[in-house]
KOLRO-766386 format. One record per atom (N, C-alpha, C): residue number from 1; atom name; residue in three letters; x, y, z. Coordinates in Angstrom, 3 decimals. Atoms other than C-alpha are relative to their C-alpha. Example, Ala and Ser with C-alpha at 12.3 -4.5 7.8 and 13.67 -1.06 7.14 Angstrom:
2
{1; N; ALA; {0.890; -1.190; 0.000}} {1; CA; ALA; {12.300; -4.500; 7.800}} {1; C; ALA; {0.900; 1.200; 0.000}} {2; N; SER; {-0.820; -1.190; -0.060}} {2; CA; SER; {13.670; -1.060; 7.140}} {2; C; SER; {-0.770; 1.090; 0.730}} 
//
This chain:
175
{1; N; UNK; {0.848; -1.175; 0.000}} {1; CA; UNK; {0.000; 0.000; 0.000}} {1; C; UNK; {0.896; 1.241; 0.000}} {2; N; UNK; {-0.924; -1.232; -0.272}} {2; CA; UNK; {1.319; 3.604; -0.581}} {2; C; UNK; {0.011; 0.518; 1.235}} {3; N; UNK; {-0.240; -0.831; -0.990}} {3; CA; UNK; {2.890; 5.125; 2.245}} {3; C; UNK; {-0.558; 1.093; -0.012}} {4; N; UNK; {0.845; -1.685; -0.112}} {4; CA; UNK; {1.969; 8.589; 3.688}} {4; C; UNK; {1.040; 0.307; -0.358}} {5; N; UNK; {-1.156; -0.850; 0.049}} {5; CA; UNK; {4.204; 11.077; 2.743}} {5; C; UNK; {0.068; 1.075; 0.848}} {6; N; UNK; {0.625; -0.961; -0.405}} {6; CA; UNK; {4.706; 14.325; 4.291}} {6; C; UNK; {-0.941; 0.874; -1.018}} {7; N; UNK; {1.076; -0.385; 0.538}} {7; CA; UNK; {2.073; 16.654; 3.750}} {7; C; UNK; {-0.014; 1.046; -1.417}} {8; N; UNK; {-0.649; -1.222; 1.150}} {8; CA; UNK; {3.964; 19.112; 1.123}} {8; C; UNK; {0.000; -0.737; -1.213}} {9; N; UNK; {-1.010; 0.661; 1.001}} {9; CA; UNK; {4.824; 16.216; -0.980}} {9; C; UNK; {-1.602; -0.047; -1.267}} {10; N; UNK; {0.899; 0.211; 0.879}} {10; CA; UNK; {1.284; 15.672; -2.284}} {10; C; UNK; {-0.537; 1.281; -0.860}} {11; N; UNK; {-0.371; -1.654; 0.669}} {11; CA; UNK; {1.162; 19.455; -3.278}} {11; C; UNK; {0.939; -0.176; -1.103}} {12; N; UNK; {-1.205; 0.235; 1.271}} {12; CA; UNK; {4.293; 18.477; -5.118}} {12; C; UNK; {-0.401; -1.084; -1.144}} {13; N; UNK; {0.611; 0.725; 1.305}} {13; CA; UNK; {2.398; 15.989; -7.304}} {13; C; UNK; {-0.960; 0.750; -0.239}} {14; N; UNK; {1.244; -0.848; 0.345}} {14; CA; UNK; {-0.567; 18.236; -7.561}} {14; C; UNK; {0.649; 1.302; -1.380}} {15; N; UNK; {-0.865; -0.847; 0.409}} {15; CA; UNK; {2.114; 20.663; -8.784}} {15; C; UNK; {0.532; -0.571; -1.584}} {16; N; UNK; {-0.920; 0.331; 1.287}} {16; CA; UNK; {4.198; 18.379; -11.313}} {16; C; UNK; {-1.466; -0.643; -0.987}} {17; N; UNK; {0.751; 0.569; 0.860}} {17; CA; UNK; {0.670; 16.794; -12.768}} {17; C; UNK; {-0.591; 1.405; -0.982}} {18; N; UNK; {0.503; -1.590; 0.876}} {18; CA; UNK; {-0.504; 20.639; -13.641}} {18; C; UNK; {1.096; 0.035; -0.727}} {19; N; UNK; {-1.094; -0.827; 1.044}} {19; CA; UNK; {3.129; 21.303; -15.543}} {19; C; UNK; {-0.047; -0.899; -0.791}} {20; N; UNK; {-0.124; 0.938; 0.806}} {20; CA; UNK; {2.959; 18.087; -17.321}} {20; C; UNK; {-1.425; 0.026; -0.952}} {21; N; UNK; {1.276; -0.352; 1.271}} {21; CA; UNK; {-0.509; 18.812; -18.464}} {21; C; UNK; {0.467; 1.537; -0.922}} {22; N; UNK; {0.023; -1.125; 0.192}} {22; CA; UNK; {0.248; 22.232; -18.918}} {22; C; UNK; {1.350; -0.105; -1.749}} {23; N; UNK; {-1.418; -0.175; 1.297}} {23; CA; UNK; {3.642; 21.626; -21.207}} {23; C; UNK; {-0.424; -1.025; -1.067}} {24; N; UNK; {0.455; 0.955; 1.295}} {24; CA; UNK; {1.819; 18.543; -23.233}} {24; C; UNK; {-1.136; 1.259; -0.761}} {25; N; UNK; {0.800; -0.875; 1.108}} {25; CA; UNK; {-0.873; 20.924; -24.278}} {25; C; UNK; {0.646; 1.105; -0.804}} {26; N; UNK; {-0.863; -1.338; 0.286}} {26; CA; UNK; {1.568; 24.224; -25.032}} {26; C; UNK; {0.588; -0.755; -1.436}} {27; N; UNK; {-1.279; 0.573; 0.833}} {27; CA; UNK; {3.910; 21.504; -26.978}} {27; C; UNK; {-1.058; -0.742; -1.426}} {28; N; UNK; {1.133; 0.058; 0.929}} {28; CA; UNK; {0.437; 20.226; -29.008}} {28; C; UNK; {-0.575; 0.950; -0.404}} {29; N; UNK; {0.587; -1.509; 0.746}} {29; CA; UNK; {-0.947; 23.839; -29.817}} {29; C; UNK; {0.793; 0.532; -0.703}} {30; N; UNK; {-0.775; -0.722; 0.680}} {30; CA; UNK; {2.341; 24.622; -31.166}} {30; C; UNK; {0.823; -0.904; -1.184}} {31; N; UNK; {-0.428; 1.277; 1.292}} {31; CA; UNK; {3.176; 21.119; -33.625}} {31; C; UNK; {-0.922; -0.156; -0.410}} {32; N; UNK; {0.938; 0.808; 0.478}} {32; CA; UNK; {0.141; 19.668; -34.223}} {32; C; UNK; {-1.570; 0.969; -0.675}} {33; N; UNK; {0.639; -1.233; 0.613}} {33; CA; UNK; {-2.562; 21.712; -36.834}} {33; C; UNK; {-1.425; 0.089; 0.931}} {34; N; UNK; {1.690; 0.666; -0.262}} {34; CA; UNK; {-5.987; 22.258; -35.129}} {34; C; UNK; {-1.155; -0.603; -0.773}} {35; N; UNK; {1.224; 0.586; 1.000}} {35; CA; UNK; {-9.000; 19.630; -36.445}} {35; C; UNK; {0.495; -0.335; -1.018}} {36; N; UNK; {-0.170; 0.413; 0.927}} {36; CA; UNK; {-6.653; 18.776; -39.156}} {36; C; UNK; {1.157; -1.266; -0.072}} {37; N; UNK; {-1.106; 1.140; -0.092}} {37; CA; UNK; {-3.650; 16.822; -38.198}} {37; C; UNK; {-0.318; -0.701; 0.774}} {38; N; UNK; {-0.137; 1.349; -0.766}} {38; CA; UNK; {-3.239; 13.471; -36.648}} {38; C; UNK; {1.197; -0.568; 0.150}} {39; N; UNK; {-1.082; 0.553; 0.293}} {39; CA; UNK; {-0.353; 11.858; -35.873}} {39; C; UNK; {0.261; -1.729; 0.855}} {40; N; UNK; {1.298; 1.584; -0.002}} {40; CA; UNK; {-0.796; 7.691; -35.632}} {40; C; UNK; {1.688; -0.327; 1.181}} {41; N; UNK; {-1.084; 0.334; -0.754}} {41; CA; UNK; {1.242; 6.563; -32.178}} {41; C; UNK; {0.392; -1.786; 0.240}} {42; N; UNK; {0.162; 1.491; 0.619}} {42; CA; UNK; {0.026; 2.999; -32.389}} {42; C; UNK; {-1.071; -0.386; -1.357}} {43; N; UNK; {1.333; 0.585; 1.358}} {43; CA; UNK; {-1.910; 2.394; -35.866}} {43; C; UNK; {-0.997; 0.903; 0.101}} {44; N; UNK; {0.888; -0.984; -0.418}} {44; CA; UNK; {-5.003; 3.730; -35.475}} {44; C; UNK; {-0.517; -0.210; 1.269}} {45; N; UNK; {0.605; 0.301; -1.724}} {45; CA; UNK; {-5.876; 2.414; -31.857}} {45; C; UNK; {0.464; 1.474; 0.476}} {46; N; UNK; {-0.418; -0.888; -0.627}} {46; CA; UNK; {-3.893; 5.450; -30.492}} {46; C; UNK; {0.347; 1.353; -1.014}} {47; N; UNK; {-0.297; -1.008; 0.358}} {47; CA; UNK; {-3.511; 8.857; -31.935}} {47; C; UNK; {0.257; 1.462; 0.153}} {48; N; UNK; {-0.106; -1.433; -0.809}} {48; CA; UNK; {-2.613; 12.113; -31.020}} {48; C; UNK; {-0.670; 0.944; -1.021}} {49; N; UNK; {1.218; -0.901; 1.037}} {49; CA; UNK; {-4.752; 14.984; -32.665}} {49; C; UNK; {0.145; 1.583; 0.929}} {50; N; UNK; {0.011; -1.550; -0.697}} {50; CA; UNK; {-5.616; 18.825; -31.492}} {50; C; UNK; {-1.397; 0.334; -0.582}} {51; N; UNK; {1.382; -0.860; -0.084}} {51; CA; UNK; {-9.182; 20.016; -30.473}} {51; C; UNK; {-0.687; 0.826; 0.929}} {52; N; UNK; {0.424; -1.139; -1.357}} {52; CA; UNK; {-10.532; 22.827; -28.536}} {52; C; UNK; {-0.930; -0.666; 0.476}} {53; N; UNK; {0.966; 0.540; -0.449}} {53; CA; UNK; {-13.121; 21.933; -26.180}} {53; C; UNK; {-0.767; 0.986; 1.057}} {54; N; UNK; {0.232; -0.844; -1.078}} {54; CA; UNK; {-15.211; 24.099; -24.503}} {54; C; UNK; {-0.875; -0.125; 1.018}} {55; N; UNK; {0.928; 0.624; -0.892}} {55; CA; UNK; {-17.319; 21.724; -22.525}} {55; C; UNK; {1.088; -0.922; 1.081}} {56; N; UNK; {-1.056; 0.633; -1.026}} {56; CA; UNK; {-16.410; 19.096; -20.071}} {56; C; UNK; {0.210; -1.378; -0.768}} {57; N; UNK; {-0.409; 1.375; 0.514}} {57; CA; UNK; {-15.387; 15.208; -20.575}} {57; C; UNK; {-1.435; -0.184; -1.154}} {58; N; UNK; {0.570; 0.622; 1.529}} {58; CA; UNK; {-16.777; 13.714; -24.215}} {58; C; UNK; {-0.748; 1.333; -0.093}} {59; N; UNK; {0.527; -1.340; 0.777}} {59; CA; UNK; {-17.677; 17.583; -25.171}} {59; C; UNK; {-1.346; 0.508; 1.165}} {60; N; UNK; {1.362; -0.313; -0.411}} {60; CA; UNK; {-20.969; 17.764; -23.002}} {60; C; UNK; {0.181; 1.457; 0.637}} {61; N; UNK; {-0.006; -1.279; -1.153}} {61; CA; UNK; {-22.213; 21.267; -21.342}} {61; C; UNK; {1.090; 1.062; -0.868}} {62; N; UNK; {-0.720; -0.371; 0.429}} {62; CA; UNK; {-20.740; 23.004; -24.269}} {62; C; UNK; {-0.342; 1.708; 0.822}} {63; N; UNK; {0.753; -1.592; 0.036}} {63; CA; UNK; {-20.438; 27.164; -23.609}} {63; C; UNK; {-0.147; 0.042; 1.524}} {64; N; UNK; {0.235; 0.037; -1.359}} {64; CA; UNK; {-20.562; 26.600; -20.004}} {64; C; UNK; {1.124; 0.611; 1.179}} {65; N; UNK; {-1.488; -0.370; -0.561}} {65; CA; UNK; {-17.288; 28.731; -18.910}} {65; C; UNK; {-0.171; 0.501; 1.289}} {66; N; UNK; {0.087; -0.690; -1.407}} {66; CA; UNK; {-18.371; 30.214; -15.852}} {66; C; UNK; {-0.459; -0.867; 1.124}} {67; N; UNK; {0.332; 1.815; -0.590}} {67; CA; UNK; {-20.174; 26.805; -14.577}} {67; C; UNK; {1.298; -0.353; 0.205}} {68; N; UNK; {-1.055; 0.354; -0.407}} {68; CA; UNK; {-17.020; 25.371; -14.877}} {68; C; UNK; {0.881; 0.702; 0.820}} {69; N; UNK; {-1.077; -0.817; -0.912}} {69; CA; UNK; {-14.817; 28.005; -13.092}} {69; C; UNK; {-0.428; -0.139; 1.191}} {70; N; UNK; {0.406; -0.030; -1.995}} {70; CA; UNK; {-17.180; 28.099; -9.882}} {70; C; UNK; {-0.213; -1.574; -0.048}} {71; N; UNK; {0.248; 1.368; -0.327}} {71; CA; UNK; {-17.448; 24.451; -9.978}} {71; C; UNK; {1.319; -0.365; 0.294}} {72; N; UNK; {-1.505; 0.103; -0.162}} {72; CA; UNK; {-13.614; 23.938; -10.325}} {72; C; UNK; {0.287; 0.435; 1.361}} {73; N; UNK; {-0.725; -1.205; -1.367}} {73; CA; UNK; {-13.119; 26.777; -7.298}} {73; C; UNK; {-0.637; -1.080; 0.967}} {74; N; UNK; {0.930; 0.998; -1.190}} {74; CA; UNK; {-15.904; 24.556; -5.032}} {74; C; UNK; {0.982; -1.134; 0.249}} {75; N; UNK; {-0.542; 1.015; 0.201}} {75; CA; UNK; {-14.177; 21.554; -6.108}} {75; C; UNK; {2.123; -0.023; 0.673}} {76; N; UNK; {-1.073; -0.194; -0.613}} {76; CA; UNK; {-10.548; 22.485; -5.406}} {76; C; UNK; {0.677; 0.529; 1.305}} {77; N; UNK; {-0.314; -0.538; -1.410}} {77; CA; UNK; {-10.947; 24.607; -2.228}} {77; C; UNK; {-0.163; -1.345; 0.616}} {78; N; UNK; {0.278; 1.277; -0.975}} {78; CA; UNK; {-12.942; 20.868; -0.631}} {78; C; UNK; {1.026; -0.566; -0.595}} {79; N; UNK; {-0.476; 1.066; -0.387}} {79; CA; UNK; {-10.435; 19.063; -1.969}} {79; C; UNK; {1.749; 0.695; 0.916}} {80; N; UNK; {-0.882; -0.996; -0.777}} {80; CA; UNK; {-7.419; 21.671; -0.475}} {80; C; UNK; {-0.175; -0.239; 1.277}} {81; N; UNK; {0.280; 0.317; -1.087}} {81; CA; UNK; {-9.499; 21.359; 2.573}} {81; C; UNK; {0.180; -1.471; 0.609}} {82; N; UNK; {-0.042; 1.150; 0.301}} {82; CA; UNK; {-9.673; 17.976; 2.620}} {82; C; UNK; {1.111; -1.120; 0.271}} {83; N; UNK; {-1.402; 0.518; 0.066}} {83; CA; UNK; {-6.205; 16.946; 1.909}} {83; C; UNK; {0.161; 0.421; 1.458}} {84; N; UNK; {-0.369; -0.467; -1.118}} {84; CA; UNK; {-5.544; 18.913; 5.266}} {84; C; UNK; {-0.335; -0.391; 0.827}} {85; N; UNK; {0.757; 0.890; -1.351}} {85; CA; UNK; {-7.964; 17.530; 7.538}} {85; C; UNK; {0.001; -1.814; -0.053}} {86; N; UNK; {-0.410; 1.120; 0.003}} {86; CA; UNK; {-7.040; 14.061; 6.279}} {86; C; UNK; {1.581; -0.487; -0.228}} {87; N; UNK; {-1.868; -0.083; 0.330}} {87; CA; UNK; {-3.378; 14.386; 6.052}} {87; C; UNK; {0.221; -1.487; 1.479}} {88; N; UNK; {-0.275; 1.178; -0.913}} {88; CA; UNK; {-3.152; 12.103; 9.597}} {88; C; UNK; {-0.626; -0.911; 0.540}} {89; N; UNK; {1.100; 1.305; -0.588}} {89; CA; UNK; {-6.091; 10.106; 9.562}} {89; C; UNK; {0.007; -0.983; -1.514}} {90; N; UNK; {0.383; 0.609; 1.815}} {90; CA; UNK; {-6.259; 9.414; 5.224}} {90; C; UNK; {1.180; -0.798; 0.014}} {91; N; UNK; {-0.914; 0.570; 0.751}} {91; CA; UNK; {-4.282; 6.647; 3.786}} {91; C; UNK; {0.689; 0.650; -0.967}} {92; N; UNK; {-0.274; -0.663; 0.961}} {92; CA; UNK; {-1.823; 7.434; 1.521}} {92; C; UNK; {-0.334; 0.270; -1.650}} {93; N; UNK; {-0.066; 0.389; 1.560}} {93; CA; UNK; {-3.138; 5.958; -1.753}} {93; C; UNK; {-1.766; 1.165; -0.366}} {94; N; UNK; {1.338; -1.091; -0.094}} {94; CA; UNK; {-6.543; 8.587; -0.687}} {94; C; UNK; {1.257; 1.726; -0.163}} {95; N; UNK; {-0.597; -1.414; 0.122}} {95; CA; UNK; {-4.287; 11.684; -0.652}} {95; C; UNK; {0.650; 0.624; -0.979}} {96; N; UNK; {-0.502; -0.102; 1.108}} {96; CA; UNK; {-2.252; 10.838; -3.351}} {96; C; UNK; {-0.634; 0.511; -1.587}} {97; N; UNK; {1.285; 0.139; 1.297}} {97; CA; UNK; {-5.538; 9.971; -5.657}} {97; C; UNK; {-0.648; 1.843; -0.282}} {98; N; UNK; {0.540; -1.195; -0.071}} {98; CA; UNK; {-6.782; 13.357; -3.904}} {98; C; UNK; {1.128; 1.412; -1.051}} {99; N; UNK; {-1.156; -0.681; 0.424}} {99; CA; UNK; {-3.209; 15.255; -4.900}} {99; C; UNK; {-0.347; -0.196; -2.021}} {100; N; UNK; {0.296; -0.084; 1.153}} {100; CA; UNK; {-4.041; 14.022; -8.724}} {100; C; UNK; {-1.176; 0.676; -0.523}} {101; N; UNK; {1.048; -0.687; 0.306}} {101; CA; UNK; {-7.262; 15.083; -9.127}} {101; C; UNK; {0.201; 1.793; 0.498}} {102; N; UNK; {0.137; -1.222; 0.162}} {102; CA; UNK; {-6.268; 18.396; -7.840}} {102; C; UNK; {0.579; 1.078; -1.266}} {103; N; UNK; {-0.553; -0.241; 1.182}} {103; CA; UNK; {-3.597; 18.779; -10.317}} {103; C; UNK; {-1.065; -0.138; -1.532}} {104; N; UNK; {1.011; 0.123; 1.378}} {104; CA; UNK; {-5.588; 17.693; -13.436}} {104; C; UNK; {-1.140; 1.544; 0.466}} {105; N; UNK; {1.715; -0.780; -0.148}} {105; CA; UNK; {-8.780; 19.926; -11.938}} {105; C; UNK; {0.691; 1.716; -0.317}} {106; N; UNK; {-0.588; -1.243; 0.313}} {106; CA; UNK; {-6.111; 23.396; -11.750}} {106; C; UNK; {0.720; -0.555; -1.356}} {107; N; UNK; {-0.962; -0.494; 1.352}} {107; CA; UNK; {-4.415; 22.531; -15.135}} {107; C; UNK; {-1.292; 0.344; -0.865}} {108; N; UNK; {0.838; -0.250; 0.295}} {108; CA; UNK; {-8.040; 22.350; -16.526}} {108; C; UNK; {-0.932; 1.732; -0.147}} {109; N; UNK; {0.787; -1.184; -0.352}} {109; CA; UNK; {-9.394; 25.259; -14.925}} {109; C; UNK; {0.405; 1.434; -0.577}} {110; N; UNK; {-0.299; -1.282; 0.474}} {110; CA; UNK; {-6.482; 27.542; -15.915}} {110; C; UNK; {-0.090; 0.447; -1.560}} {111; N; UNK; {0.586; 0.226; 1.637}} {111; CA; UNK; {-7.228; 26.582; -19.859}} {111; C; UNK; {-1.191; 0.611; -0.201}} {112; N; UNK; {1.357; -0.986; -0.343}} {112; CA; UNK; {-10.776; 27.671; -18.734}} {112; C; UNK; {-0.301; 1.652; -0.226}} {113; N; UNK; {0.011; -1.146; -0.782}} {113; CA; UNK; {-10.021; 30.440; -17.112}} {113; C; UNK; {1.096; 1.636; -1.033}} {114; N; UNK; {-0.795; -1.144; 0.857}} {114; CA; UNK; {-7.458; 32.126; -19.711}} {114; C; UNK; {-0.801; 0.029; -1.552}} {115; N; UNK; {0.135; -0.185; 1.516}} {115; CA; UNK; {-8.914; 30.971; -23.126}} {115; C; UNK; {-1.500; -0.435; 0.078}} {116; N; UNK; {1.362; 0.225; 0.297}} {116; CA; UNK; {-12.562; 29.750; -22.455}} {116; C; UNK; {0.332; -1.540; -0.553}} {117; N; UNK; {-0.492; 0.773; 0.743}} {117; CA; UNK; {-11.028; 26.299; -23.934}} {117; C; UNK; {0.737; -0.774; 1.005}} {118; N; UNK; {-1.236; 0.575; -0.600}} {118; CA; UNK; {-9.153; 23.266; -22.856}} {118; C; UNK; {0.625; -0.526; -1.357}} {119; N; UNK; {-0.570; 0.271; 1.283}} {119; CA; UNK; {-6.926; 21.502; -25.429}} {119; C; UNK; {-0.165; -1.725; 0.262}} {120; N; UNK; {-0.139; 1.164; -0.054}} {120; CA; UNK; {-7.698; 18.037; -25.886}} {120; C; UNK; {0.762; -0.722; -1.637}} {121; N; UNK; {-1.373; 0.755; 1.186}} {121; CA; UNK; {-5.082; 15.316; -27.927}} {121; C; UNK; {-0.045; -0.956; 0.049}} {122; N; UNK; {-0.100; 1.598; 0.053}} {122; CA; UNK; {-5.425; 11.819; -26.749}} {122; C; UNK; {-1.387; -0.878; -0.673}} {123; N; UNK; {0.856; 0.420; 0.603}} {123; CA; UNK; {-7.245; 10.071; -29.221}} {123; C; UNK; {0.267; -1.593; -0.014}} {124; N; UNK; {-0.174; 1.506; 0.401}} {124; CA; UNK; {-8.241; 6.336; -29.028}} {124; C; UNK; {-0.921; -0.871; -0.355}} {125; N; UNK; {0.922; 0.487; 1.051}} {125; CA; UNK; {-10.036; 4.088; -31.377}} {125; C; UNK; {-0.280; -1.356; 0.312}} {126; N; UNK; {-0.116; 1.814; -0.505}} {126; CA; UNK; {-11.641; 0.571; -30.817}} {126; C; UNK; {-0.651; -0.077; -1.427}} {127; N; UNK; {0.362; 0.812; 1.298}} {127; CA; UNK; {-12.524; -0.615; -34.206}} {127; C; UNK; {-0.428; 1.541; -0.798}} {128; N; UNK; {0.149; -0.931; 0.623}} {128; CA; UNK; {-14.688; 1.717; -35.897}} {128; C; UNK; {-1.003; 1.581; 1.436}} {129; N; UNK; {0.440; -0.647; -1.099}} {129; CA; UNK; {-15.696; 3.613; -32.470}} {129; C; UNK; {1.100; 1.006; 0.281}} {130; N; UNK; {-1.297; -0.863; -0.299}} {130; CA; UNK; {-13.955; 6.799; -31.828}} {130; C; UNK; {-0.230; 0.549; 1.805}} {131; N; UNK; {0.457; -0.828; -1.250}} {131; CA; UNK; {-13.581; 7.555; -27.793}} {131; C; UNK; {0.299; 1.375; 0.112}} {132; N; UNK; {-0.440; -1.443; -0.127}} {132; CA; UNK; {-13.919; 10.939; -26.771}} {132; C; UNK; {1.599; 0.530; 0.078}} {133; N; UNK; {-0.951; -0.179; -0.194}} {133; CA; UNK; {-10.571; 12.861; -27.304}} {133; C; UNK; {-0.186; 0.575; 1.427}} {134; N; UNK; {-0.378; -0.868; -1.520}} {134; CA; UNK; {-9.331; 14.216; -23.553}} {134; C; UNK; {1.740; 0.270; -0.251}} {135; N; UNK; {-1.485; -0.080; 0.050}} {135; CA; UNK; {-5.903; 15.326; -22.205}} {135; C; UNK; {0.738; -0.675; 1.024}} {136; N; UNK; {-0.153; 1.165; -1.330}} {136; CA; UNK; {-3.758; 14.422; -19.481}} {136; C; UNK; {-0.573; 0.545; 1.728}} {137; N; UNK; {0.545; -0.854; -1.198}} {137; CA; UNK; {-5.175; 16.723; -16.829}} {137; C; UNK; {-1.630; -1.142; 0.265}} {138; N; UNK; {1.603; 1.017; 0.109}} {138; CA; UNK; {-8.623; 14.445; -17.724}} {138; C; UNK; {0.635; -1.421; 0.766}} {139; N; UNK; {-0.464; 0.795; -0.396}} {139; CA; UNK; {-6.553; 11.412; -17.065}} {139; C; UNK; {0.297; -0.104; 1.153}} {140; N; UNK; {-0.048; -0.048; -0.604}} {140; CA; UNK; {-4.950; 12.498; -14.011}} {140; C; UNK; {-1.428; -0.007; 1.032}} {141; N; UNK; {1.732; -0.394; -0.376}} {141; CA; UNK; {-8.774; 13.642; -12.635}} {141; C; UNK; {-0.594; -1.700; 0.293}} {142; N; UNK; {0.991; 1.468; -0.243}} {142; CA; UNK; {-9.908; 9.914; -13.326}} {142; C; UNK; {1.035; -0.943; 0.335}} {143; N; UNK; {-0.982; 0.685; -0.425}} {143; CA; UNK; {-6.839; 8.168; -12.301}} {143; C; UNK; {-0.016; 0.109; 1.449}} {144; N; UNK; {0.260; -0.211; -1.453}} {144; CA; UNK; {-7.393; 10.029; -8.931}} {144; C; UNK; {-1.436; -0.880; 0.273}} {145; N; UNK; {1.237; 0.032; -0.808}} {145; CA; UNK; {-10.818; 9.512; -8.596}} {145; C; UNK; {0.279; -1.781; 0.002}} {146; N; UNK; {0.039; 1.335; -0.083}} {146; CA; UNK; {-9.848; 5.275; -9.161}} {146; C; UNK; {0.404; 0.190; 1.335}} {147; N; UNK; {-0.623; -0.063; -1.184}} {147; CA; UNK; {-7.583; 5.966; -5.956}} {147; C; UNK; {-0.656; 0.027; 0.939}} {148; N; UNK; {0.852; -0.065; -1.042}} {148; CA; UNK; {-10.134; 7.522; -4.177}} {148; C; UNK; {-0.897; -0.979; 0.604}} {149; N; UNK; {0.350; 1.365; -0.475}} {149; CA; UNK; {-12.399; 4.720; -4.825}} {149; C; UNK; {0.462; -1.627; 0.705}} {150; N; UNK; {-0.621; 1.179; -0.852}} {150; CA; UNK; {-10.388; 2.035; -3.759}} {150; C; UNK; {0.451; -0.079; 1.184}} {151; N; UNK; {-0.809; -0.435; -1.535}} {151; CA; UNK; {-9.203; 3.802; -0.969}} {151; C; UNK; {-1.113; -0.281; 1.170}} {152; N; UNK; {1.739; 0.059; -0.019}} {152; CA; UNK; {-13.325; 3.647; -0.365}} {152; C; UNK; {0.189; -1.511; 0.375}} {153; N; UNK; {0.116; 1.885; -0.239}} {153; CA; UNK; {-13.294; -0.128; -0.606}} {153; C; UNK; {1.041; -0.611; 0.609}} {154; N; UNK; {-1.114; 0.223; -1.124}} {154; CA; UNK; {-9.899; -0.534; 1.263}} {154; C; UNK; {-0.699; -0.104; 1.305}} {155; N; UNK; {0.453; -0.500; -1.484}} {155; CA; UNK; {-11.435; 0.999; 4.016}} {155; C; UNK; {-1.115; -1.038; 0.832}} {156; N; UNK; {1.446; 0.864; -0.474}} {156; CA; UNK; {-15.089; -0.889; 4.209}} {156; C; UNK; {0.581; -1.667; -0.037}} {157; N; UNK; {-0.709; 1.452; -0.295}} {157; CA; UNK; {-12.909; -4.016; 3.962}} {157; C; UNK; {0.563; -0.551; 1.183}} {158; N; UNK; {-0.876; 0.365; -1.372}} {158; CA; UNK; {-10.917; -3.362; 6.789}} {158; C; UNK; {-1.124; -0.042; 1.451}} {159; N; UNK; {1.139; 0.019; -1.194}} {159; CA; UNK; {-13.935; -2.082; 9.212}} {159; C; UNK; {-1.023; -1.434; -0.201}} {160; N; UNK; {0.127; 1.603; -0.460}} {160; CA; UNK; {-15.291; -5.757; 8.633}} {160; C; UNK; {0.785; -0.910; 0.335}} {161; N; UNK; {-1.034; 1.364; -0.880}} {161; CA; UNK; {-12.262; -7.918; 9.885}} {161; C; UNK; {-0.045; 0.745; 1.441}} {162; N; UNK; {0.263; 0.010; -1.622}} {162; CA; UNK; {-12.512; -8.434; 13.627}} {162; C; UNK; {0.966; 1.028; 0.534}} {163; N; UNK; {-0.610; -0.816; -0.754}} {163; CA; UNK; {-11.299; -6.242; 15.916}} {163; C; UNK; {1.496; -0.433; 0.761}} {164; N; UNK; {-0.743; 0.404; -0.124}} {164; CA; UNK; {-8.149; -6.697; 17.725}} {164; C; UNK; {-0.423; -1.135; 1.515}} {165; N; UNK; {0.596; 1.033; -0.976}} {165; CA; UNK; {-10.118; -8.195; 20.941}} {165; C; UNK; {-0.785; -0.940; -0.125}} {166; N; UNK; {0.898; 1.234; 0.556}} {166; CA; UNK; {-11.651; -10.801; 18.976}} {166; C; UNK; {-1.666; 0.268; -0.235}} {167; N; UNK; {1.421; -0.033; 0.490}} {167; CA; UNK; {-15.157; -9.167; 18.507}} {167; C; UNK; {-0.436; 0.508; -1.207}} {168; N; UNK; {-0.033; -0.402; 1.426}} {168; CA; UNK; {-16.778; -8.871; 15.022}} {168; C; UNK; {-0.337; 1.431; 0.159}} {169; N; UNK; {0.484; -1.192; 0.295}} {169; CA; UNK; {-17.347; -5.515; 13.712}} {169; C; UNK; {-1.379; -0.140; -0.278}} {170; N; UNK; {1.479; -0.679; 0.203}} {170; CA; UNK; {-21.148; -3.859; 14.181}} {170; C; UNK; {-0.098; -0.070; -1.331}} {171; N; UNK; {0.026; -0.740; 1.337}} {171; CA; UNK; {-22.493; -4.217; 10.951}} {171; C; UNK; {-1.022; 1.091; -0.341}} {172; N; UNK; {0.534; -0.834; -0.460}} {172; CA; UNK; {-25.034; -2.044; 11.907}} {172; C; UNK; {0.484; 1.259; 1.474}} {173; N; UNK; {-0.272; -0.520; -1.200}} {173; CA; UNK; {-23.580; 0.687; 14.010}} {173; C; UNK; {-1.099; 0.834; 0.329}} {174; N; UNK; {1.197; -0.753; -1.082}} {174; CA; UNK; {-25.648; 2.587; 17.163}} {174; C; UNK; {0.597; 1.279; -0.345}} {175; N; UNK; {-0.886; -0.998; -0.077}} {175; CA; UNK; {-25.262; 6.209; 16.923}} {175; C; UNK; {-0.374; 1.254; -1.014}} 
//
């Protein structure tokens, strides 16, 4: 299981997942044509591409720039908060998950927030099905939120094995 770290460190992935989104999109707005180029990384299963987006995941809620900004702000202060008040009670693989999703949610927001736009590039194909393009800020976002969940089902796993004085756990608790 991931260790805790100290509490700065997950800031510091929150940190390097925003520059890594931030420098893949900069380094795709400035090679790759918009809506016209493709460039094939495995065949056509995988492709890299360039499209504005001014909605959220698979395009939806197009035009919605100000929705997104106060939703982002809600979203990043609880999880800011969050991280803090679970820093010595949260597992690490919950803080970490939390630390990604914050990153992805500020590299997102500042795309938002400067151009009305995010830049999406990762394109991937299952036969003749095209999945929504996203970027890696999207990735990070749902890579966390797996963390979180498991961190979820870690947890409800452990509060059913017996206690250390041999009595089962309430599965109904009083209270």
């Amino acid at each position: 299981m991931l260790r805790r770290w100290p509490n700065w460190a997950y800031y510091v992935v929150a940190v390097v997942v925003f520059f890594i989104d931030y420098i893949t999109k900069k380094i795709i707005d400035q090679t790759v044509e918009l809506g016209t180029e493709t460039i094939s990384v495995i065949g056509n299963f995988f492709i890299i591409s360039h499209l504005r987006n001014k909605g959220a995941a698979f395009g939806i809620l197009q035009e919605q720039r100000i929705f997104f900004l106060i939703i982002t702000i809600v979203v990043v202060s609880g999880i800011v908060w969050y991280l803090q008040k679970s820093y010595r009670t949260g597992r690490g693989i919950l803080l970490f998950g939390l630390a990604m999703i914050l990153g992805g949610a500020v590299g997102n927001f500042l795309d938002r927030a400067l151009f009305g736009e995010v830049i999406d590039f990762l394109q991937f194909n299952f036969g003749s099905y095209t999945f929504p393009l996203f970027n890696l800020a999207d990735s990070a976002i749902c890579g966390g939120v797996i963390l979180v969940i498991l961190d979820a089902l870690l947890a409800a796993k452990e509060e059913k094995k017996p206690h250390d004085n041999g009595e089962q756990p309430n599965e109904y608790p009083v209270g």
